[in-house]
C-alpha positions in Angstrom: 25.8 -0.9 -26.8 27.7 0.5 -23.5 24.4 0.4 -22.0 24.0 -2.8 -22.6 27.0 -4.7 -21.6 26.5 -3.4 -18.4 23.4 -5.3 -18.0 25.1 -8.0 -18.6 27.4 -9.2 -15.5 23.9 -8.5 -13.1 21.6 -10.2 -15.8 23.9 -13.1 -16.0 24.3 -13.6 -12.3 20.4 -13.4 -11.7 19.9 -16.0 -15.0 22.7 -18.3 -13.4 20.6 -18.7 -10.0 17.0 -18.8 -12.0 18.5 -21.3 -13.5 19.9 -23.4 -10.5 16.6 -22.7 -8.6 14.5 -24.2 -11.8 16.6 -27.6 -11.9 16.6 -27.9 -8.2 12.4 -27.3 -8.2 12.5 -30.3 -10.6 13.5 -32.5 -7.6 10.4 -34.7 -7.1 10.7 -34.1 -3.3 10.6 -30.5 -3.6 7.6 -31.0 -6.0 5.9 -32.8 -3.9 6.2 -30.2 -1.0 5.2 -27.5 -3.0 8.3 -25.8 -3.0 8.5 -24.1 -6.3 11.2 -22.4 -8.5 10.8 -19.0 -7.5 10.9 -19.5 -3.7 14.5 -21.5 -4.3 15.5 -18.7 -6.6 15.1 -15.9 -4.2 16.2 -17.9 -0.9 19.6 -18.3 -2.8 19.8 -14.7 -4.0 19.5 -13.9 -0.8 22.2 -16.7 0.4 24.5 -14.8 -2.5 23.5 -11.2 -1.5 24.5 -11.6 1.7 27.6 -13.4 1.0 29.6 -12.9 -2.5 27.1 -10.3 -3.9 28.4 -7.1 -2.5 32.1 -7.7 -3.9 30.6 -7.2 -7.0 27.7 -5.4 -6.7 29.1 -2.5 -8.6 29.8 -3.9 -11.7 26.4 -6.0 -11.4 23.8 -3.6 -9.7 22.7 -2.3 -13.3 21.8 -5.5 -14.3 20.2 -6.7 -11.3 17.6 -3.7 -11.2 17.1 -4.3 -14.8 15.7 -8.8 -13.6 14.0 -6.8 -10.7 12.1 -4.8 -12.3 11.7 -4.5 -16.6 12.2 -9.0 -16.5 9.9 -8.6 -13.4 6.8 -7.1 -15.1 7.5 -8.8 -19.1 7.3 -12.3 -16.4 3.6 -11.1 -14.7 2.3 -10.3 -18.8 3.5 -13.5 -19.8 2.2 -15.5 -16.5 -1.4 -15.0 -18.7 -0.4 -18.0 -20.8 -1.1 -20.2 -18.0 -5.0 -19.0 -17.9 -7.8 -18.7 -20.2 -11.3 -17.3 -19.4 -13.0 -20.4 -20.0 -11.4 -21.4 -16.8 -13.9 -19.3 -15.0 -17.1 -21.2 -16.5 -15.5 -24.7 -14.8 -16.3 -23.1 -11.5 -18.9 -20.9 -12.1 -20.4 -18.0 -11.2 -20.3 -19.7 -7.0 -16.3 -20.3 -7.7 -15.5 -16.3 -8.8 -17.8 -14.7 -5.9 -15.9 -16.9 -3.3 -12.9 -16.0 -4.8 -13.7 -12.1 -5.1 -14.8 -12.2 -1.2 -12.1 -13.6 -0.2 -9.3 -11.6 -2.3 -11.0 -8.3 -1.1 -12.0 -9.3 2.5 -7.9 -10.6 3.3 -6.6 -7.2 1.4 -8.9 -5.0 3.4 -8.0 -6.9 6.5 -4.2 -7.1 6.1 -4.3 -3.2 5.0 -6.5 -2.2 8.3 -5.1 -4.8 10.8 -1.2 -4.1 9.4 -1.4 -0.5 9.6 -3.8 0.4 13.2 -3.1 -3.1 14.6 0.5 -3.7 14.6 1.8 -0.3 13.3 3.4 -1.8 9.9 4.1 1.3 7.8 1.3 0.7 4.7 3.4 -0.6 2.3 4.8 -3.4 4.3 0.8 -4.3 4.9 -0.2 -4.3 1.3 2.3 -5.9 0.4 1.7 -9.3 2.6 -2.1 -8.6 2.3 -1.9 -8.8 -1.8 0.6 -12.1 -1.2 -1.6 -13.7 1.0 -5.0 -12.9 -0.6 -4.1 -13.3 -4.6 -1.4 -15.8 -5.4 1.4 -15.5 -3.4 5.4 -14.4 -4.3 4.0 -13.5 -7.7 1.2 -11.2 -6.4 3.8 -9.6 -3.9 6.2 -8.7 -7.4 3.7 -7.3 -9.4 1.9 -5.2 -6.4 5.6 -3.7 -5.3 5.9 -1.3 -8.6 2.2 -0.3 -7.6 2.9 1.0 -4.2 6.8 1.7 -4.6 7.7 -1.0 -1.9 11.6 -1.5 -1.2 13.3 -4.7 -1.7 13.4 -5.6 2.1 9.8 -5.3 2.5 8.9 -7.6 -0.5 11.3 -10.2 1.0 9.8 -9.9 4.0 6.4 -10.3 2.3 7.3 -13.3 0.0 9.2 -15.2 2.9 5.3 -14.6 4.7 3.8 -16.5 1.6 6.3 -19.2 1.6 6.0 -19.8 5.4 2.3 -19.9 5.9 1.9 -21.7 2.5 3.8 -24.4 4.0 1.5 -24.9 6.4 -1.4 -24.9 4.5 0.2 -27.9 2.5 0.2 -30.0 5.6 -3.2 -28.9 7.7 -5.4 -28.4 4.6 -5.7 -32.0 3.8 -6.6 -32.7 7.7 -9.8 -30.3 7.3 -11.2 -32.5 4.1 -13.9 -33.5 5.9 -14.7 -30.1 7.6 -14.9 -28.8 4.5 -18.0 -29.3 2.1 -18.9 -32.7 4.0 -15.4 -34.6 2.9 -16.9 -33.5 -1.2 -13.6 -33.2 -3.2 -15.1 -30.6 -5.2 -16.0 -28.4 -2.3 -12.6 -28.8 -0.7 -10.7 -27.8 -4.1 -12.6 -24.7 -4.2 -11.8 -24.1 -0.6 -8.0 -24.6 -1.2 -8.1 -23.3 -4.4 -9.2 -19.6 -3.0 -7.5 -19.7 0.2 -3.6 -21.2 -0.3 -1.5 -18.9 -1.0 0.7 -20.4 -4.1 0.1 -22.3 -6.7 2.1 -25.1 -6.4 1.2 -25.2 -2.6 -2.5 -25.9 -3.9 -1.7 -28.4 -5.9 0.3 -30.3 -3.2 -2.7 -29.9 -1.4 -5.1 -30.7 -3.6 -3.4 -34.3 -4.3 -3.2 -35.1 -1.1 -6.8 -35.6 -1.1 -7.5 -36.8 -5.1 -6.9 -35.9 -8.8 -10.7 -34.4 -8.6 -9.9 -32.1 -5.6 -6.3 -31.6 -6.9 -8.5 -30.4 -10.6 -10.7 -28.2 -8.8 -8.0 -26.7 -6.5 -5.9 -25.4 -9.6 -9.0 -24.0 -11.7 -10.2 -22.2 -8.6 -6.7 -20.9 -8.0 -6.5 -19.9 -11.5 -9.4 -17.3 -11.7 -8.5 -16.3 -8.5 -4.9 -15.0 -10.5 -7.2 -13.7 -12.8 -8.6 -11.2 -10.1 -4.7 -9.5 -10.0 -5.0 -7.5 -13.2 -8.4 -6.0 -11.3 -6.9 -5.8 -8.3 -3.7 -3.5 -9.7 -5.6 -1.3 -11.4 -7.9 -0.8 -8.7 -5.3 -0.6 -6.0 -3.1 2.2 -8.8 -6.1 4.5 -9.3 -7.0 4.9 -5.5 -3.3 5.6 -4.5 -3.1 8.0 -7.5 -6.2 10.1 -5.8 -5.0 9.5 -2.5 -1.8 11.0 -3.5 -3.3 14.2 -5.0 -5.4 14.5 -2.2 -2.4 14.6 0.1 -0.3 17.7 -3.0 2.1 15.0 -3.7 4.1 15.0 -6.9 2.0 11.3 -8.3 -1.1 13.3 -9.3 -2.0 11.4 -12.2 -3.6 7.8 -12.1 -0.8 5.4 -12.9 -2.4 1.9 -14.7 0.4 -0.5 -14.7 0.8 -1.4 -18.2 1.9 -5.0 -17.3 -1.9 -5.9 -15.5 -3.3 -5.1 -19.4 -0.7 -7.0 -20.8 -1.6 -10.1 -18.5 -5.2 -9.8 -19.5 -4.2 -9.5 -23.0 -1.6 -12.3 -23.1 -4.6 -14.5 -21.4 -7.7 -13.0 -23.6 -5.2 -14.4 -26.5 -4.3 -17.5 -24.9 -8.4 -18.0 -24.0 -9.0 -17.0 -27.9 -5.9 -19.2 -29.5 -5.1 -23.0 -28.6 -1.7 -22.5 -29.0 0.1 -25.7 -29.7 1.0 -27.9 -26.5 4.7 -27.4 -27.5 4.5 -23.7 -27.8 2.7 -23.0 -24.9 5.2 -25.4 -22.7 7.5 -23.5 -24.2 5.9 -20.4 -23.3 5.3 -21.1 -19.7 9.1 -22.5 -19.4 10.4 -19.2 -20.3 8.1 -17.0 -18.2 9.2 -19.7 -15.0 13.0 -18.8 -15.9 11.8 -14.8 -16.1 10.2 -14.7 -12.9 12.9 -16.6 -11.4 15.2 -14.3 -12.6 13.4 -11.2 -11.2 13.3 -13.5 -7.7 17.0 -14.4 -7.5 17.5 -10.4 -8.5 15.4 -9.2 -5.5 17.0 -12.1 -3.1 20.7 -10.4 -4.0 19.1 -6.8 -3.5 18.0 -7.7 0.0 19.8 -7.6 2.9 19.5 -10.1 6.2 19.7 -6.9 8.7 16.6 -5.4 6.8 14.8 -8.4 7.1 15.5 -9.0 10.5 14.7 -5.3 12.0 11.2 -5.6 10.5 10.8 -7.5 13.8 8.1 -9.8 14.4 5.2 -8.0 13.2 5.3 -8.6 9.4 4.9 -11.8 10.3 2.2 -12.2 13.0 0.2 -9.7 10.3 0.4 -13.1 8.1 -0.2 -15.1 10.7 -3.6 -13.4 11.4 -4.0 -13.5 7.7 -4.1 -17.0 7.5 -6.2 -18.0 10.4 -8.6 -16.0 8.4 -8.1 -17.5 4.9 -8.7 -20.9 7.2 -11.8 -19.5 9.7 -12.9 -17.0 7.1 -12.5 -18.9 4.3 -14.8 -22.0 5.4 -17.5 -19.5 6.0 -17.4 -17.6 3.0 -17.0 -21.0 0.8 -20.3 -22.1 2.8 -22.4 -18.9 2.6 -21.3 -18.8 -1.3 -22.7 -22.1 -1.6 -26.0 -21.8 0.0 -27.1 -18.4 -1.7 -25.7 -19.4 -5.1 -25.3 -23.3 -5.2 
């Protein structure tokens, strides 16, 4: 019981800016612009944890750690409800290769750019490359565990996503007719595997239509699927690259949470779960995640952020000129060997 009242001034705080984050992301005009709930929720833990936090971050730290990290990884299981695997069959087998080119080709490229390029210790380069490739802030939470990443360098990560995003919401709808020959379909498919959020895809999507808008969502949504994969994956080849190096992590870590996710969505894709439940559902795992956000905003600190210098973010930079350049012509080779 001692245990867990001290959860509870930290757990309160986090669950009192979730909360403020989710009312203010109702604001039609931040809906609209693709701003979600978890970016507000961690811009004003960061606001607070660099401004009232660290009075009373010793009564609150235990609590804090506890949204950062145990809410942080119940959140990413429950984020399956949102998905089923019938999903995939509305794009097809042409909508999971783009979006399996272009996951692995922006990881490889952030991880080998990051590291040789611009001399970003590895961490900091997997961390933006799993953002920007997978599905933004979320991606960037459930990858940190995976490769032990500190707090500042998944702020500096998420703020990446939320930057670049932005930007996609604007240009995206400019390249409509670039894309696909001005086809709705094909330019959901293209925004769908290439923005980095989910909300920012569905601005973009409904700039152009309710078709492209359709499109844009289901492709983003298998291309969430491809996380659970892509943890695994990314666990069992640090595990051997660890114990090829004598460290202490010799055994092959599988983050329980990436089964949970496919086992929340296999059961969501299996059970039609009434529309009230699953609103339900998908209202609570929002307030969650925000939760683990506004936790990691109080955890990081403005000087952190700002000695990572400019090379976090030119890494993203690079990252989405590719998810633009890279992205057109892997959406058109796709096409013309599959379609």
């Amino acid at each position: 019981m001692e245990n867990l009242r001290t959860l509870v001034p930290g757990a309160a705080l986090a669950a009192a800016i979730a909360l403020l984050a989710i009312g203010l992301g109702n604001s039609s005009w931040l809906q609209t612009h693709g701003i979600s709930a978890l970016t507000l929720a961690i811009v004003l833990g960061i606001a607070v944890g660099n401004s009232a936090y660290p009075r009373i971050a010793d009564r609150s730290n235990r609590g804090v750690q506890f949204s950062k990290q145990t809410l942080l990884r119940l959140g990413i299981v429950l984020y399956g409800i949102r998905l089923t695997f019938q999903d995939v069959q509305h794009v097809g087998v042409v909508g999971v290769v783009i979006d399996t080119v272009v996951v692995c080709s922006t990881f490889a490229i952030a991880w080998l750019l990051g590291t040789r390029l611009l001399g970003l210790d590895r961490r900091t380069a997997m961390l933006i490359g799993a953002g920007s490739s997978i599905c933004g802030a979320a991606a960037v939470m459930a990858t940190e565990p995976v490769v032990r990443g500190r707090a500042d360098q998944v702020a500096m990560a998420v703020s990446t996503v939320v930057v670049f995003g932005t930007i996609a919401m604007f240009l995206y709808p400019a390249l409509y007719h670039v894309v696909g020959s001005g086809s709705p379909a094909a330019y959901g498919v293209f925004a769908g595997s290439t923005i980095h959020e989910v909300a920012q895809v569905v601005a973009a999507g409904r700039a152009i239509g309710e078709q492209a808008a359709a499109t844009a969502v289901i492709t983003k949504m298998v291309r969430v699927m491809l996380l659970a994969p892509f943890l695994l994956g990314l666990s069992m080849y640090l595990a051997r690259e660890d114990q090829s190096a004598g460290e202490q992590r010799v055994r092959i870590s599988i983050p329980w949470f990436a089964l949970g996710f496919v086992a929340v969505t296999a059961l969501n894709s299996l059970v039609t779960l009434p529309p009230a439940v699953a609103a339900m559902a998908t209202s609570f795992d929002t307030f969650v995640l925000a939760m683990a956000m506004a936790a990691l905003g109080l955890t990081t600190h403005a000087s952190a952020v700002r000695n990572a210098g400019l090379r976090p973010l030119a890494l993203a930079g690079i990252l989405f000129v590719w998810l633009i350049a890279g992205g057109i012509a892997i959406n058109a080779g796709v096409t013309a060997l599959l379609g």
